[in-house]
N, C-alpha and C positions, 0 to 999 in steps of 0.2 A: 412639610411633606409627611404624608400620612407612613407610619415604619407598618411592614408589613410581616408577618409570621412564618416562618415555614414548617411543617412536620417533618418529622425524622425520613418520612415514605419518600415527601417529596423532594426532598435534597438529595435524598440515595438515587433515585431516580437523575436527578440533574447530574450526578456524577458519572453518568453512561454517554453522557452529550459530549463529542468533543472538545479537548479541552480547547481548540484555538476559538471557537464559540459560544466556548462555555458561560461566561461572564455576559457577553452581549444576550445569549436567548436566556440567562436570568432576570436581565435589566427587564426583557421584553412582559416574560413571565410577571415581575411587578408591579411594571408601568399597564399592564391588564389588569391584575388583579385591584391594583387604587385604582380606576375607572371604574370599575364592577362594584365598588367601596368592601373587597374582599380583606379582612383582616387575616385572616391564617391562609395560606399557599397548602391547599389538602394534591392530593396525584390528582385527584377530579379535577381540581382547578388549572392544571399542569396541563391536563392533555386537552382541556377544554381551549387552553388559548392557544397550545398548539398546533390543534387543529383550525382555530378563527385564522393563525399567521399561515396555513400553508394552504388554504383552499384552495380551488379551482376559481377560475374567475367566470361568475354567472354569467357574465355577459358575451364570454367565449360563446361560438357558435358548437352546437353540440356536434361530437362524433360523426364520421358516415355511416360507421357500422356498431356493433353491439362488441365491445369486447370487455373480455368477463375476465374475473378473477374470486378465486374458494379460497376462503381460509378456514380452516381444518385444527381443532383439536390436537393441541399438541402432546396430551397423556394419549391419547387415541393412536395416533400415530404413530408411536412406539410400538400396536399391534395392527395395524389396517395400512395397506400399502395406498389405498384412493383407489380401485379397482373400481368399488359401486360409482362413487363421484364422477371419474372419467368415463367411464361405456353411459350411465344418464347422459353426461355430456355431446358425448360421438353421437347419440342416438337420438338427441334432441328430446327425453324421457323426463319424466317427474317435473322439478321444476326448471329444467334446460327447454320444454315443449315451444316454451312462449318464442323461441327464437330460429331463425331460419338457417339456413345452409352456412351465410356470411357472417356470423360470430365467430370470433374466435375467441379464447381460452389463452390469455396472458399472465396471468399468475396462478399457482395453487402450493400454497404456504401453509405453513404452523399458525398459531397466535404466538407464539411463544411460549408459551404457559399462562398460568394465572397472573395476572388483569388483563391478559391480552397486550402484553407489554411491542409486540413487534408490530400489531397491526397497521396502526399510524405510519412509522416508517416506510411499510410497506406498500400499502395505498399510494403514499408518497409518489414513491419509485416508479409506482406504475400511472400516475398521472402524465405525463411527459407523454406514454404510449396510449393517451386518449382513452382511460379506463372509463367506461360506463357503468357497470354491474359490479359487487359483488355478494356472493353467494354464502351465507353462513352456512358449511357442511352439515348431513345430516347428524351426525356425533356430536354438535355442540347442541341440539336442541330434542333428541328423546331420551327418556332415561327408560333405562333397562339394563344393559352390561355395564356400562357406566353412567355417571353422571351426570346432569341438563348443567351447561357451560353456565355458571352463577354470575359472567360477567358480558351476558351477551347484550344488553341494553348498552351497557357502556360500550363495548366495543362498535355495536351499531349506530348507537348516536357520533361516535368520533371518525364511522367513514361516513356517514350522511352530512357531517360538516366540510365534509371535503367535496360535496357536491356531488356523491357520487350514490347512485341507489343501492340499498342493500335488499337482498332476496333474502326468507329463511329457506333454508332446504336446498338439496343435491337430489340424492336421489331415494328420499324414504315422504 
């Protein structure tokens, strides 16, 4: 059996995972990585299978209605309450237009910070509540006061693996 690598990153990372399954969603991490023929365990490779282990299942029938969830810049957020985010939203404005009266709005979260360490979990949570959307706020993607989120790809490919569509944009 092929021994498999890990970085410093992505160990410290496994040590946020609870410890009573800690060991099992290591094995899993692994047993992905030899299939993939991945020799080092990088976070990319981490979140990559953790989001293949918790998808949605395609074959579910989709949603009745659109419900959304923002995640939001978490240096931002230390000075921006969501004011602009939520009246776009109430008001069906900017990039909320696309959707009618029966959306509703089930999560509006941090990333965490830099890599967007909570997104995943996040998403997660709100599967169960038939999450369709979610919306990368406008703070993670213009630069001017601050700066364009340097981990938005990554973050959007790990809710798109969850089967779930990502938007760019709130309300700029």
């Amino acid at each position: 059996m092929m021994q498999v690598k890990w970085t410093k990153e992505a160990l410290q990372y496994m040590n946020n995972v609870p410890f009573f399954v800690r060991e099992k969603a290591r094995k899993k991490v692994e047993e992905w990585a030899r299939q993939k023929g991945v020799e080092e365990i990088t976070m990319n490779e981490v979140m990559e299978a953790r989001s293949k282990m918790t998808a949605r299942d395609p074959n579910a029938p989709p949603p009745a209605k659109p419900r959304i969830a923002v995640v939001r810049c978490n240096i931002v957020s230390e000075v921006c309450p969501g004011v602009g985010c939520l009246n776009s939203f109430n008001k069906r404005e900017q990039h909320f237009a696309r959707y009618g009266p029966d959306a509703e709005l089930i999560g509006f979260f941090t990333c965490g910070g830099c890599c967007g360490r909570r997104v995943s979990r996040l998403v997660e949570k709100l599967l169960p509540y038939d999450l369709t959307h979610v919306h990368l706020s406008s703070c993670m993607l213009l630069e001017g006061d601050y700066p364009r989120c340097p981990f938005k790809e990554q973050i959007k490919k790990t809710i798109q693996a969850k089967g779930v569509e990502v938007i760019e944009g709130t309300h700029h």
